[in-house]
C-alpha positions in Angstrom: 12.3 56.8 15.1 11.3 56.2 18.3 10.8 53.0 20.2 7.3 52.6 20.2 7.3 53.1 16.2 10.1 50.5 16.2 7.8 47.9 18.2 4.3 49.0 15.8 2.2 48.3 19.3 -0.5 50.7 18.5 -1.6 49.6 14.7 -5.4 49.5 14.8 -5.2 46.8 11.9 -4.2 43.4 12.8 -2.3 42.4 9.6 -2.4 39.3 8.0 1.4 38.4 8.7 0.3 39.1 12.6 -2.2 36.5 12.7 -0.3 33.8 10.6 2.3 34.8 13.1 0.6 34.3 16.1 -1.2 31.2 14.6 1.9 29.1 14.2 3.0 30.0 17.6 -0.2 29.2 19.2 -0.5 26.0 18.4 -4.8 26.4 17.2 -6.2 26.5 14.1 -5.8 25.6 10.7 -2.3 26.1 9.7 -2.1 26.3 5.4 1.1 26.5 3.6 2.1 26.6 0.0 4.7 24.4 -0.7 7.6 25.7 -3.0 9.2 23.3 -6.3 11.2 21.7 -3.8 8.2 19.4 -2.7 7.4 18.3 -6.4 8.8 15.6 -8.4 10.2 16.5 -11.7 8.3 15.0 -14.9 11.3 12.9 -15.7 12.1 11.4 -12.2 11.2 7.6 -11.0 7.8 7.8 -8.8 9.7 5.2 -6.6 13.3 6.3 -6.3 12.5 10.2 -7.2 15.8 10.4 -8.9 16.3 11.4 -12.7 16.3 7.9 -14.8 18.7 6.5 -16.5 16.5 4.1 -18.4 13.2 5.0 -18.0 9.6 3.4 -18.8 6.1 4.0 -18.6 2.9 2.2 -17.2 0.0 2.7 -19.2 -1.3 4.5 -16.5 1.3 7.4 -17.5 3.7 6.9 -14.4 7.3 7.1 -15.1 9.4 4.5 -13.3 13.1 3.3 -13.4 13.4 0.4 -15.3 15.5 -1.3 -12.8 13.7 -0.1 -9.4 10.1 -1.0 -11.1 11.6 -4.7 -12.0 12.8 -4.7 -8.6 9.6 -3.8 -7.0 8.0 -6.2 -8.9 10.0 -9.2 -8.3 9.8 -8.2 -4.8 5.9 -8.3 -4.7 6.2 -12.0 -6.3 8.1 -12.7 -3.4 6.0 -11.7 -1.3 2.6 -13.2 -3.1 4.7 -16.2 -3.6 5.3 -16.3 0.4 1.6 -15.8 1.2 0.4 -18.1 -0.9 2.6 -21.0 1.0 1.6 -19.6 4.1 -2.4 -19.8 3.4 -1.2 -23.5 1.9 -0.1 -24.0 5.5 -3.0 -23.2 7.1 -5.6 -25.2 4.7 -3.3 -28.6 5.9 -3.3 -27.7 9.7 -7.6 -27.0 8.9 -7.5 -30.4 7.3 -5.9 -32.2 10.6 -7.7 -30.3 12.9 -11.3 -31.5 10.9 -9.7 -35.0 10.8 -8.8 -35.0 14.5 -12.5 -33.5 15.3 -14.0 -36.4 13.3 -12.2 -38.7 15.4 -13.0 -37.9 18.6 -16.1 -37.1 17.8 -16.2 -40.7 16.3 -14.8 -42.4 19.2 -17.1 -40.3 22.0 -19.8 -41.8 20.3 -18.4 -45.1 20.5 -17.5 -44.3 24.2 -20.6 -43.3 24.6 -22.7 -46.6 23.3 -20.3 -48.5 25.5 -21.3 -46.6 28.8 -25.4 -47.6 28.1 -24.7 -51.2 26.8 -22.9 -51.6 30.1 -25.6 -50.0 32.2 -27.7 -53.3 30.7 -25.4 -55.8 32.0 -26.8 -57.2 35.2 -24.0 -56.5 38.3 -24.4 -58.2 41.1 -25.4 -56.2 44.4 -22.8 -55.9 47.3 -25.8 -55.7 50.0 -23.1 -53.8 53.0 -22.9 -51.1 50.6 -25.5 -48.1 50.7 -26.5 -46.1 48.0 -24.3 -42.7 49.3 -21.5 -44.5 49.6 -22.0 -45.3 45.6 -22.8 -42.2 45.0 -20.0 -40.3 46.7 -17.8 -42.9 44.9 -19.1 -41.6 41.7 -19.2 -38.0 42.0 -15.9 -38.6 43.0 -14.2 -40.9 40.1 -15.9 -37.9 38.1 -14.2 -35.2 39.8 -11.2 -36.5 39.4 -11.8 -37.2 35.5 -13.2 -33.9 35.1 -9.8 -32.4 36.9 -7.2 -34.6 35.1 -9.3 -33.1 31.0 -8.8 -29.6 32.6 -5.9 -28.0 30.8 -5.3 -24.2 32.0 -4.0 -21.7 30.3 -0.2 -20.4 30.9 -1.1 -16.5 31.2 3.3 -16.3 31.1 3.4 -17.8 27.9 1.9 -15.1 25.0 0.9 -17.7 22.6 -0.8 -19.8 25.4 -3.2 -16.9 26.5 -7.2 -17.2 26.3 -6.8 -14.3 23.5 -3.7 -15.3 21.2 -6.2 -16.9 19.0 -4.5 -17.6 15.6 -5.6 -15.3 13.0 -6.9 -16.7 9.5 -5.7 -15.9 6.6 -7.4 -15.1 3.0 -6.8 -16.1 0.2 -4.1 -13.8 -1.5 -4.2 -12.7 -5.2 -1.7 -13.3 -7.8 -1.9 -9.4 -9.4 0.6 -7.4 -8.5 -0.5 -3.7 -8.5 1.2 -0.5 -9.7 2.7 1.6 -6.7 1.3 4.8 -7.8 -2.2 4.2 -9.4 -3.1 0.8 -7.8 -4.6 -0.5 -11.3 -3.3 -4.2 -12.2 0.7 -4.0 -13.8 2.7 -6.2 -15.3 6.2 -6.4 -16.8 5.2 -6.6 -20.4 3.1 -3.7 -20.0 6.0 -1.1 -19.6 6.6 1.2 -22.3 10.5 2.5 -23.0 10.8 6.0 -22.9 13.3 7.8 -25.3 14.0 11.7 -23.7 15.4 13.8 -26.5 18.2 16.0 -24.3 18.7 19.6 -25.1 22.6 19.0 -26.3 23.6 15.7 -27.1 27.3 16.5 -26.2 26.4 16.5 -22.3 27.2 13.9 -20.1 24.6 12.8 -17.5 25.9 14.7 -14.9 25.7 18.2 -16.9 22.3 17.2 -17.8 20.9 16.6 -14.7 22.0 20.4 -13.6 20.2 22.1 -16.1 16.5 23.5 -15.6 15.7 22.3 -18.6 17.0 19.4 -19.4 14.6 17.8 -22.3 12.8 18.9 -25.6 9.3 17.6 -27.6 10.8 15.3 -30.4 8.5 17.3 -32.7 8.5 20.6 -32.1 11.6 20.5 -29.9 10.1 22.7 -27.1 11.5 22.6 -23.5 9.9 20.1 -21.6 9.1 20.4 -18.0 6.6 20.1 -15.1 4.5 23.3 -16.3 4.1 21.7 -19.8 1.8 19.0 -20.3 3.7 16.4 -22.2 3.0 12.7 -23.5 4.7 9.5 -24.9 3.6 8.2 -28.4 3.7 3.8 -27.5 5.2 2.8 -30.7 8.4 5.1 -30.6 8.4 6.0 -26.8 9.2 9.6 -28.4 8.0 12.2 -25.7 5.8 15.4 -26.8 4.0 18.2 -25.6 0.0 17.4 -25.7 0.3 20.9 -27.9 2.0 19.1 -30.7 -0.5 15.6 -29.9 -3.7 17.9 -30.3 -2.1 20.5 -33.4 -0.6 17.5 -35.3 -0.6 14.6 -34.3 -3.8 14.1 -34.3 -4.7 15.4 -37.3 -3.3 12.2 -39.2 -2.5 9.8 -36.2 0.9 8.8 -37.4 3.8 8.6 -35.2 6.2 11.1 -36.6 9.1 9.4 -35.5 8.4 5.9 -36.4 5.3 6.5 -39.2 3.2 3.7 -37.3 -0.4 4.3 -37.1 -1.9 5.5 -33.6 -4.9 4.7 -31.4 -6.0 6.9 -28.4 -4.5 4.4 -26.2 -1.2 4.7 -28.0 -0.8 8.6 -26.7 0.1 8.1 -22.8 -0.1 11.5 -21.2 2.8 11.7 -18.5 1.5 12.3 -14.6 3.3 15.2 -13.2 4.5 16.5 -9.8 3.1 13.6 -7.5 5.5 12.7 -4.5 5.1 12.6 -0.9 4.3 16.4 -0.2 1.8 16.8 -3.4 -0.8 14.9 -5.3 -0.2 16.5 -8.3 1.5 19.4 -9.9 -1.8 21.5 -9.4 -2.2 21.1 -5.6 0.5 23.0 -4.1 -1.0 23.8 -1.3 -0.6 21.7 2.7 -3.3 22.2 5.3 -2.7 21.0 9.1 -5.3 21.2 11.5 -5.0 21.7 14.6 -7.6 22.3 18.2 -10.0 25.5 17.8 -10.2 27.6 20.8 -14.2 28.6 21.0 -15.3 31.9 23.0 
């Protein structure tokens, strides 16, 4: 073959590996690329630590968390309420003082100021060598000099004595703590245990981490993974495929496992796939974009 077949210069088409080719390299235009199972989270891995659980739990919300790094996160967000709160506590004494000290002063200017006209009554008597400039220069003066000595500038060296550091107020912050994932209201009595039924009870953790499949439905004893929609029944924390929930389940609404009655609320459908990369397990697919060049 010769070199101009080799180097496929003179192809009236331009392919579509061409222009996503050139695309990339160019540096303009909307760049799109699927992202491959390495960018989604397994069903069975903590939304926080994105590591398989050891002892995992549910929100009602359907997000699967490690019992420990949840319990973590929220005693950590306590913390931090618990830290806000004293500082807005802070700030409601200092805006006490500062109203009291207002009061104050404006209290004693008033006084000052009823002083000032109950002493222009008093009759003085006249120095009659004096003129009125020279009483008058005498008084613009004393005022310049009380004017000069209530002047404070500002240190423009100093950050926090600048006309713009102004001290920011703060709001009042709110006691809920909020789940990581959906943002709805979550507290600690509101996590359900989750019981995974493994594919062979005779493997360790660390063999069972390795497989694909690493789980089956407590029912039906299907594989379980990202591709199959699963739930957790509340009063067993059994897991099962929404198959099994729709075929059986809810024909009676009895947990098979423990024979407790359901509710709708009592079947927690499990989110899958959502990490950093993906929302969900459906939307695969990253889009940057980037300047157009127009003709």
């Amino acid at each position: 073959m010769t070199r101009h077949g080799k180097n496929c210069t003179a192809g009236a088409v331009y392919t579509y590996y061409e222009k996503r080719k050139d695309t990339a390299v160019s540096g303009y235009g909307t760049q799109s690329l699927r992202l491959s199972k390495d960018s989604i989270k397994d069903f069975d891995c903590c939304c926080l630590s994105l590591q398989p659980c050891r002892d995992p739990v549910i929100t009602p919300n359907g997000y699967i968390y490690e019992k420990e790094a949840i319990l973590e996160y929220i005693l950590h967000q306590k913390t931090e309420i618990a830290k806000k709160i004293k500082a807005y506590e802070k700030q409601k004494n200092v805006q006490k003082v500062e109203m009291a000290q207002l009061a104050k002063a404006e209290k004693e200017s008033k006084v000052k100021v009823f002083l000032e006209k109950e002493s222009t009554i008093v009759s003085k008597p006249l120095n009659p060598f004096s003129s009125k400039e020279d009483k008058a220069q005498a008084s613009s003066s004393t005022k310049a000099i009380q004017q000069e000595n209530e002047k404070h500038l500002p240190s423009f060296w100093i950050p926090s004595l600048t006309p713009e550091a102004k001290a920011s107020t703060l709001s009042k912050p709110g006691k809920t703590i909020y789940c990581p994932m959906s943002g709805k209201p979550l507290k600690m009595k509101d996590l359900i245990p989750v019981k995974f039924l493994p594919v062979d009870d005779k493997l360790d953790r660390v063999q069972l981490i390795t497989k694909q499949e690493r789980y089956i439905c407590a029912v039906t004893r299907d594989a379980l993974g990202n591709s199959v929609p699963c739930a957790v029944l509340r009063p067993s924390g059994a897991v099962v495929t929404m198959e099994c929930v729709e075929k059986l389940i809810k024909q009676d609404m009895v947990d098979p496992i423990s024979g407790e009655k359901l509710t709708e609320k009592d079947i927690i459908p499990i989110q899958r796939g959502g990490t950093g990369f993906a929302g969900s397990g459906i939307k695969l697919e990253a889009k940057e974009s980037r300047p157009v060049m127009q003709a």
